[in-house]
N, C-alpha and C positions, 0 to 999 in steps of 0.2 A: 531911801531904803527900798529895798528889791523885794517883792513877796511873789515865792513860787507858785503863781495860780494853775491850776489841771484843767485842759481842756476834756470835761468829761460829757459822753453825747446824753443829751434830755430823754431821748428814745433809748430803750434798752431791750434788749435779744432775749428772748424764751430761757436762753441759759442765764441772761444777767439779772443783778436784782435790781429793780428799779432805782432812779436818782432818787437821794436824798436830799430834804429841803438845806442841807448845806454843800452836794452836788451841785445844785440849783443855781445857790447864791452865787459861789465859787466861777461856774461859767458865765452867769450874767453878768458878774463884776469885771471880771479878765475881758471882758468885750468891750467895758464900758458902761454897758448898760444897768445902770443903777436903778432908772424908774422898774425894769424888770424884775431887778432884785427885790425890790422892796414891795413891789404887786405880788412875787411871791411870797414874800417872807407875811404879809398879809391874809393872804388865803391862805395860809400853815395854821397861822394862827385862830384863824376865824374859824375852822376844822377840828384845831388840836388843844387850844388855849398854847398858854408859854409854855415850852418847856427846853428843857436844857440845850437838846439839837439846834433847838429854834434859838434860843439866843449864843450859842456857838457861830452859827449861819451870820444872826446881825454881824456879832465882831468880825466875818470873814468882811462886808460891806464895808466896814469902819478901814480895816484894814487895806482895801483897794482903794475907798476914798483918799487917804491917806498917798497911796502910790500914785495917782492922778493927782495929785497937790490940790485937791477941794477939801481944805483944810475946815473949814464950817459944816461941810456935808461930814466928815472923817468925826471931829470933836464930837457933833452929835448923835453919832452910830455910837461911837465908843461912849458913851454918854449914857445911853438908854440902855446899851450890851450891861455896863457895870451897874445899872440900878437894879436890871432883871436879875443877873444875878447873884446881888445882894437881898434881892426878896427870897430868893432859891436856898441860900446859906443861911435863910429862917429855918427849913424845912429839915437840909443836911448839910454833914462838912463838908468842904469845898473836895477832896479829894474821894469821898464817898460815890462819885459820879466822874464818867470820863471825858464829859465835854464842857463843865464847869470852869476846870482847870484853864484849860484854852481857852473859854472866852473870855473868863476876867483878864488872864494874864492877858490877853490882846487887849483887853478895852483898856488897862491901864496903861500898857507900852502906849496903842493910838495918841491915850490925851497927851502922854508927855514928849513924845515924837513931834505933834502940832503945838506946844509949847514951844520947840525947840526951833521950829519951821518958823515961827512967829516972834523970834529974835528972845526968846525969855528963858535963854537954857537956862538960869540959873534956879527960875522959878518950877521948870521940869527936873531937877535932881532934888531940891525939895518935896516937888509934889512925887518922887519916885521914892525916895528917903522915909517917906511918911507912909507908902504902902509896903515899904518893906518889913518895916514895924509893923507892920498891920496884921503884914500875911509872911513872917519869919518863918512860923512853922509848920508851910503848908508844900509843897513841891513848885508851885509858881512862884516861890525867893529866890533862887536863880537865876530865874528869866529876867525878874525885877533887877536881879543884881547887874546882869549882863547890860541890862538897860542904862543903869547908873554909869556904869564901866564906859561903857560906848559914849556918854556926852562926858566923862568928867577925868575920865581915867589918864586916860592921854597928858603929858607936861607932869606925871607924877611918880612916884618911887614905884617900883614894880612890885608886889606887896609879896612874901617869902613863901617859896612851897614847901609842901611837906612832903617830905620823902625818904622816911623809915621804910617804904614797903617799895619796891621798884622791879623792872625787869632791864634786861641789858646791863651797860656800865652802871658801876655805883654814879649816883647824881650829886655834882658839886652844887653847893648853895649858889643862889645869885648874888649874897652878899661877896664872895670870892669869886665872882668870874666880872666881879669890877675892872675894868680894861679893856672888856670882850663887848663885842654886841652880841645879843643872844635872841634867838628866834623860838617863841614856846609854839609849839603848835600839839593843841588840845585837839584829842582823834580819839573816837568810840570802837569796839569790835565791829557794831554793828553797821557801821557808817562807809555807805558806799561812795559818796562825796571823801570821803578821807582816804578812802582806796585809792579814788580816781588823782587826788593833791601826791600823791605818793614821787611820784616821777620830779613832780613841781619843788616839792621838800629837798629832793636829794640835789635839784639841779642849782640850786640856788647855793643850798651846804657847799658842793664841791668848787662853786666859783668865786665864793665869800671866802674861802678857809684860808686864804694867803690875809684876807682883812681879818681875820681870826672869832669869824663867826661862831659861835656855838648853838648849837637846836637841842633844844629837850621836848620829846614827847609825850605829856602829862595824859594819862588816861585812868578811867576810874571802872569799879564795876559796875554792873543794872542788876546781876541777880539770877541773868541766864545765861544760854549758848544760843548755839546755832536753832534755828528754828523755832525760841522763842520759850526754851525747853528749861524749867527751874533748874538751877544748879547750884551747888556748894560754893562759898569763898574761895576755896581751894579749888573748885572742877573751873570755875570761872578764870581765874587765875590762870589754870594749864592750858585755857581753851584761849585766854588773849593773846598768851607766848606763841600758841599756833598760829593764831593771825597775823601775828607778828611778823613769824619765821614764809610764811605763805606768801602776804598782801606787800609788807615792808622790810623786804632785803634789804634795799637798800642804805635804809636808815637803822639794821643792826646795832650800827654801833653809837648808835642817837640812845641816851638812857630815858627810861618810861616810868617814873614816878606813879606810883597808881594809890589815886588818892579822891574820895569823894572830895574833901575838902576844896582843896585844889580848883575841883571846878566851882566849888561854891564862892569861893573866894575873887574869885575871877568871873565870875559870872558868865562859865561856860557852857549856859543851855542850848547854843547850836553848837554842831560841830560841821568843818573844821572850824572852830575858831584859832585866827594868830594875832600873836601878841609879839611884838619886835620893841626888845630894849636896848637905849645905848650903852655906853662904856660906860657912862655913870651911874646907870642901873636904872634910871626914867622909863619908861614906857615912850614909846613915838609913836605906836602903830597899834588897836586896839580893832581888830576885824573877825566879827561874828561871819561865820559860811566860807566859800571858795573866794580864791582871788586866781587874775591871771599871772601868767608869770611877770608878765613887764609893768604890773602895776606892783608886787610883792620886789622888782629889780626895783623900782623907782623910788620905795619906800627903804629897800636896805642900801640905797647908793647914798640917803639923806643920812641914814646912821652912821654906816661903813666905809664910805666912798667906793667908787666904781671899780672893779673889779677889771682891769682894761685884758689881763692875760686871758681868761679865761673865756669873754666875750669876743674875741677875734675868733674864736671857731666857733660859735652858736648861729 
């Protein structure tokens, strides 16, 4: 699994505000350098005692452990991230604070990601199943869920969305588009990875449509607009159909289900996330983030078979 590290400088300009001890950890890990990370995340602590940043920072460590396959150094980051902040969740709710969220939901993904790395997926959709429970009612159940999705999801029924409320064509159920393979691709207003898939969505649509692809674009609200600015159900609403008509010409006529659910269901806490089912309605393909295009061709050529008319001009 791929984690976006930022290279952000240690030194910072009269205009900048200083790194923070999860700037820190972030660039020492993206290099490698773990003893660095952890000499900082030390002197944080011996300064500031624990606190929320600070054990945010641990999980970003646990997390690059993790990308470097030092699967013992990774378990034990995310190990100590979830104890700290389960001592934290004495004090306040998990969403009371905005860097809590992040680090558990990372320290829990970590241990079960290196379950999974360590040949015991079945014992990481347990040990994920059990913090779902745990934390059902908290904003890190999605992520949990996306986690389950990603090791388990895949070889099973695509589970039904809900779509009373939509934008574009009306949306046919995927119980009736038995026959089709169908490609969901989950996209946010706010999400410029889903901007940038936009070209990737369409190209693939128009060279699959003779294999008789279908795409649906499930997207839900957050609450704002542009700039981050509260908004109405309804103002939010008018402001996705603008993004819509703006970002995704091309997929106009792609229907947008808009449904919290939806992503809950599916465990759509990145976007893009795509989800590619075959004519029997299975799942084959469960991907959190971007893909390229010949790996999103490779994956619908296993569903759809190869597209040969439309790939003679690409």
């Amino acid at each position: 699994m791929r984690w976006p590290f930022l290279a952000i400088p240690l030194l910072a300009s009269a205009a900048t505000p200083p790194p923070t001890i999860i700037d820190e950890t972030r660039l020492a890990v993206a290099q490698g350098n773990f003893a660095a990370a952890e000499a900082g995340l030390q002197s944080y602590r011996a300064r500031n005692g624990v606190t929320p940043e600070m054990i945010e920072a641990l999980s970003w460590a646990a997390r690059g452990a993790l990308a470097a396959k030092q699967l013992d150094k990774a378990d034990a980051y995310a190990k100590e991230t979830e104890q700290m902040a389960l001592t934290e969740l004495k004090k306040r709710p998990l969403d009371a604070d905005e860097h809590l969220p992040t680090a558990l939901g990372a320290a829990i993904e970590t241990q079960a990601m290196v379950l999974d790395q360590r040949g015991q997926r079945n014992d990481a959709v347990s040990f994920l199943t059990g913090q779902l429970i745990k934390f059902g009612g908290t904003s890190i159940a999605t992520r949990i869920q996306k986690d389950i999705n990603l090791l388990s999801l895949e070889g099973k029924p695509a589970p039904p969305l809900q779509e009373t409320e939509f934008l574009g064509p009306k949306p046919v159920s995927l119980t009736s588009l038995r026959g089709h393979p169908v490609l969901l691709f989950f996209w946010a207003h706010w999400c410029p990875d889903c901007k940038a898939d936009e070209p990737l969505i369409a190209q693939v649509k128009s060279e699959y449509a003779a294999k008789g692809l279908v795409v649906i674009g499930p997207t839900q609200r957050y609450g704002y607009v542009a700039g981050g600015e509260d908004a109405t159900p309804e103002a939010e609403l008018k402001y996705i159909d603008q993004v819509r008509h703006q970002y995704y010409r091309d997929l106009l006529d792609v229907s947008a289900p808009v449904s919290e659910q939806n992503f809950k269901r599916y465990g759509a806490s990145s976007t893009p996330t795509l989800v590619l089912i075959d004519r029997r309605g299975i799942v084959r393909l469960y991907h959190p983030g971007k893909m390229t295009l010949e790996e999103l061709r490779t994956a619908l050529d296993r569903v759809a078979g190869a597209s040969s008319t439309a790939r003679a001009g690409s």
